[in-house]
N, C-alpha and C positions, 0 to 999 in steps of 0.2 A: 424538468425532464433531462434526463441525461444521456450522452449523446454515444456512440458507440466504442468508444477508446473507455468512456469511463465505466460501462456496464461489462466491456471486458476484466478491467481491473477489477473490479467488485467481484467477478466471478473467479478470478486466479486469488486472490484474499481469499474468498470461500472455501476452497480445494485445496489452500496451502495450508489453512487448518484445519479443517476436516481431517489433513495426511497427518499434521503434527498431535492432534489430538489421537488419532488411531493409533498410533503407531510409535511417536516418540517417550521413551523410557522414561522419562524427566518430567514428559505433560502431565498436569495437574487433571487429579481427578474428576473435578467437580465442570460439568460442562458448561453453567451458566456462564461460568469465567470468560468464557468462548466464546457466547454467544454475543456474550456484552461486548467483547474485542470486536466481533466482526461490523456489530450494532456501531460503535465509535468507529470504523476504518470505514462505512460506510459515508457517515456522517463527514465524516473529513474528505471526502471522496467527491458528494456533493457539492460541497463548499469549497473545492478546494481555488485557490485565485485562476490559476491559468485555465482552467476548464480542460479541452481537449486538446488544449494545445502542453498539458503538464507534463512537465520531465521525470524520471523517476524519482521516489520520496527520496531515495539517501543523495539525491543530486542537487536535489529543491534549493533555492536560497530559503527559501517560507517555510520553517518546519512548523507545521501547524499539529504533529502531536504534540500530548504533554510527554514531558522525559520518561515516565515512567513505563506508557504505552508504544513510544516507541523502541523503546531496550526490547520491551516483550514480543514487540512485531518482529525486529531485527533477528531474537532470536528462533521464533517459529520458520521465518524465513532462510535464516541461514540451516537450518536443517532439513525445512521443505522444499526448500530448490533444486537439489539436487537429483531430489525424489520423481519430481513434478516432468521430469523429462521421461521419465517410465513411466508416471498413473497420468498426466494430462500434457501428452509429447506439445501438441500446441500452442497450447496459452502460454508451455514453460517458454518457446520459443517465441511465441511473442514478447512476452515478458522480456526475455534478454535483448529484442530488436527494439523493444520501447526504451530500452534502461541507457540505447546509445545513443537517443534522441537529444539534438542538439536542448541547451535551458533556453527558453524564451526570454526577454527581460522584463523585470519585474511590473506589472501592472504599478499606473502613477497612483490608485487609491493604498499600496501596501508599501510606497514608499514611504522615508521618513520626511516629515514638515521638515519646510526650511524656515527658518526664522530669521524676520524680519528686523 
């Protein structure tokens, strides 16, 4: 179950592409693309180490997208954030008051072994 900080994030992902799919000139036609994005951002969302206490992804020491998905997040986002303060003034403002969230330090299971 997940706990209020992450079901907020889930739902500003949602509406950040929802807006880049509507809207941006460059988004790929095909919406499955989309969905499976939000499918994985979900996924990594759940899982992610810190829980509610997580920093924002470009802040994370943990990047737990793969490269590929994260370029394609980076750039939905860099075009829907701006947006998200006219179609959803709040979340965009949350979103900005969570992104200056101090980083927590790293959980001991996502550290590296030390060797003996």
């Amino acid at each position: 179950m997940s706990g209020k900080r992450i079901q907020r994030e889930k739902r500003t992902i949602e509406k950040m592409i929802a807006l880049y799919k509507a809207g941006c000139p460059q988004a790929e036609p095909e919406p499955e693309r989309y969905q499976a994005l939000y499918r994985y951002a979900v996924k990594r969302l759940d899982r992610c180490a810190f829980g509610e206490e997580k920093p924002a992804c470009k802040q994370c020491p943990i990047h737990c997208y793969q490269p590929a998905k994260r370029e394609e997040m980076k750039q939905i986002m860099r075009w829907a954030g701006p947006r998200m303060l006219w179609h959803h003034p709040v979340l965009a403002i949350r979103h900005l008051i969570d992104d200056k969230r101090p980083v927590p330090p790293i959980p001991e299971k996502y550290q590296p072994k030390k060797k003996p």
